[in-house]
N, C-alpha and C positions, 0 to 999 in steps of 0.2 A: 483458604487461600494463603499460600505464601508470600512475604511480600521482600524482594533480595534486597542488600544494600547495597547504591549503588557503585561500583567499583573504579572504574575509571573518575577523572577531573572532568567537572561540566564545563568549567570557565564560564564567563562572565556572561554572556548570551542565554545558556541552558538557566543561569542564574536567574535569570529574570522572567526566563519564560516561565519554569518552574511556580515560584512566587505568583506571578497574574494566572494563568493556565490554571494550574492545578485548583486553585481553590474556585473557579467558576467553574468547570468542572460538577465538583462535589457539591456546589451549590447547585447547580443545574439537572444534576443525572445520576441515576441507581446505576450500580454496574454487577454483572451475573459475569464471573470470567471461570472457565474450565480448560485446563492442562497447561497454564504458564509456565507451569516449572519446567515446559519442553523447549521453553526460550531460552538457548545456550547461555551459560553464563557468562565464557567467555569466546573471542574467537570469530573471526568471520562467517557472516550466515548472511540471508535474504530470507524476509516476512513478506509473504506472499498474501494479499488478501482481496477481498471486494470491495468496491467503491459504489458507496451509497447517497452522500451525506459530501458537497465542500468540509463541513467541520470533521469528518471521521480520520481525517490525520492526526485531529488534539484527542479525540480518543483511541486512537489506535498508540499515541504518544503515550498517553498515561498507561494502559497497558504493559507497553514495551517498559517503560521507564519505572514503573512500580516494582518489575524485576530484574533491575540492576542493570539494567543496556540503557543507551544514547543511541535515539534510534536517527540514522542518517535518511533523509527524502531526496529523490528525485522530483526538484521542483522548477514550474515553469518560467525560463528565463527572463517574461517579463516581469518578475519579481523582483529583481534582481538590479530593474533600470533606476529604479528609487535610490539613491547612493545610501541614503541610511537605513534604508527597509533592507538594500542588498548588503551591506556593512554585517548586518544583524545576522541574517542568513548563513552568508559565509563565515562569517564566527561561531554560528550554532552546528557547519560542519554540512551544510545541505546543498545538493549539487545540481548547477544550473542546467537544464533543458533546453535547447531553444530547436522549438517542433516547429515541422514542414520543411527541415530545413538536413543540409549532408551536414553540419555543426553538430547533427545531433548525437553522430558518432561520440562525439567525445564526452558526450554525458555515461553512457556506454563505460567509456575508457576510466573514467573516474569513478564510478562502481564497481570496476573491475579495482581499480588500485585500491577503493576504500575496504574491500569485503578480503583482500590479499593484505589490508594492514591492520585487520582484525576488528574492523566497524560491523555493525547491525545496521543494515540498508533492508529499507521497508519499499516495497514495489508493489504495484498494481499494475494487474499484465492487462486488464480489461483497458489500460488506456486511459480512461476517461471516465465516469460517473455511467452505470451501467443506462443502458434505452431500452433497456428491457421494461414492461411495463409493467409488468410486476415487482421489478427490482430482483430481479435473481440476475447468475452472475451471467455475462456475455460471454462471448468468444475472445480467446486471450490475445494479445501481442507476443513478440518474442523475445523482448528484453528480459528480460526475468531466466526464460531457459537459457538464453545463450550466456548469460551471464553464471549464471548458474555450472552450465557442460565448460566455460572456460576455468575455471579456481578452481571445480569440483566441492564448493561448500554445501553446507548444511541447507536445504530449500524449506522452511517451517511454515506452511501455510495453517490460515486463518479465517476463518468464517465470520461475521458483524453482524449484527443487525440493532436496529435502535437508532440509530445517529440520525435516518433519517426523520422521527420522530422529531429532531430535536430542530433539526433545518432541511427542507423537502427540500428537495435538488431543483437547484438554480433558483432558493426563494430569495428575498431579498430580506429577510426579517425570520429570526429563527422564533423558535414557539417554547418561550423559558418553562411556563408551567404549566400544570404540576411538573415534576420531576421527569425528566423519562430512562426509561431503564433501557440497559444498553447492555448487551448481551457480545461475549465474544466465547468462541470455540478455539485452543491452539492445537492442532493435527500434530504426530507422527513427522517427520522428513519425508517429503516425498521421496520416492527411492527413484534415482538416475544411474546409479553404480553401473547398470547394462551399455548405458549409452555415453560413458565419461570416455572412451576410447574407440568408440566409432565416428568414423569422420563427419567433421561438421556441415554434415548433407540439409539444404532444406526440410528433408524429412524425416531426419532426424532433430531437429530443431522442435519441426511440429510436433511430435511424437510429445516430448518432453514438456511442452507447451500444454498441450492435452490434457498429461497425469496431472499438472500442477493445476489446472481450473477444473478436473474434475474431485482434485483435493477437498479445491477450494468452496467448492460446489455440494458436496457431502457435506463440508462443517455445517454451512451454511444451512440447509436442511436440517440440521440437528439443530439449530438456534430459534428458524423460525418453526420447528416442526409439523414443517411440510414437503412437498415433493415438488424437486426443479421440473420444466418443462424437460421433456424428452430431448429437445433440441435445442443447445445453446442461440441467444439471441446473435445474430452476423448484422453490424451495421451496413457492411459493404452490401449484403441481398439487400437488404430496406432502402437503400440509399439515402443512409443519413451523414449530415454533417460531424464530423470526425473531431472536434473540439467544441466547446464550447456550449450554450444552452441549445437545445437543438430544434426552438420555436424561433432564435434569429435566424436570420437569411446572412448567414456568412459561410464560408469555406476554410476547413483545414483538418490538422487531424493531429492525434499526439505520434512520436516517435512508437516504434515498436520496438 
């Protein structure tokens, strides 16, 4: 594994996080990583990947950050209401969400300007922590494509798996040892080149939506070395709750 230096100014946020993050990290987890170096070096791009794990942001971070990118999140706005927890955030460069809501355009719009000022924005089109019961990936959102068909950048999806070893979704206590090994796959650019100039049709949206979790969906198979269901999991068929742990009795959903 190559490991880049990293090229841009972290500033004082990345500082910190850097410093705490990275060394429980390496105290906590093996990492198995295959084709990083297809993580542009420089240049706007979107990491496309699956949501297993609340924690697989700090290792999807360390990944991203091991070869020389700052990787930007779409995160959710009530993070944001803490003045110094949001102080911290917005210094680190990571861009508020606030889902359920027509506000959420503008999370949208600040992906679009960071990936057009040459940031690494990390997305997860599944939404939310996949309900699949297996943990293979679900059926995507469509933030990711349309962001993607607007700039015309780089789409680099990413296959995980491990993280939930580390913390099962929605536990409240993660499970430090032994170690556990965290395995990522970086893909190819998904190819859109066909549909960067056909009009921004719903189905053309989906189409692009499609290639990118069937990307996603391949790595992913190649990490845990096995075979996705035939059929992506649809919360909407199940009717599940669309944020959140989905054993609470609440209502909502992330942006798409």
């Amino acid at each position: 594994m190559t490991v880049r230096k990293l090229q841009q100014k972290r500033g004082w946020a990345w500082s910190i996080a850097v410093a705490i993050v990275k060394p429980a990290l390496l105290a906590t987890t093996r990492h198995e990583w295959e084709g990083g170096e297809r993580i542009p070096e420089r240049g706007g791009c979107i990491l496309v990947m699956n949501h297993i794990s609340h924690v697989d942001p700090f290792t999807a971070a360390h990944i991203v950050y091991d070869h020389g990118r700052i990787p930007r999140y779409l995160a959710k706005s009530g993070l944001f209401r803490n003045k110094a927890l949001g102080a911290f955030l917005r210094a680190a460069g990571q861009i508020p969400v606030e889902r359920l809501t027509r506000n959420a355009v503008g999370a949208y719009d600040a992906a679009v300007a960071a990936v057009r000022a040459g940031e690494c924005v990390v997305v997860y089109p599944e939404g939310t922590i996949t309900r699949d019961p297996d943990l293979w990936p679900m059926t995507g959102k469509s933030g990711a494509a349309r962001i993607a068909l607007e700039t015309g950048c780089p789409v680099i999806p990413v296959g995980q798996w491990g993280a939930q070893q580390l913390l099962a979704p929605y536990a409240k206590k993660p499970d430090l040892v032994p170690r556990k090994l965290i395995r990522m796959k970086v893909g190819e650019p998904v190819d859109l080149a066909d549909l960067l100039t056909e009009p921004r049709t719903p189905q053309v949206v989906q189409q692009a939506t499609d290639r990118i979790m069937d990307a996603i969906t391949s790595l992913v198979e190649d990490v845990r070395g096995g075979q996705a269901p035939p059929e992506r999991y649809d919360m909407r068929k199940h009717g599940d709750r669309r944020t959140g742990d989905p054993h609470r009795h609440e209502i909502g959903e992330d942006p798409a």
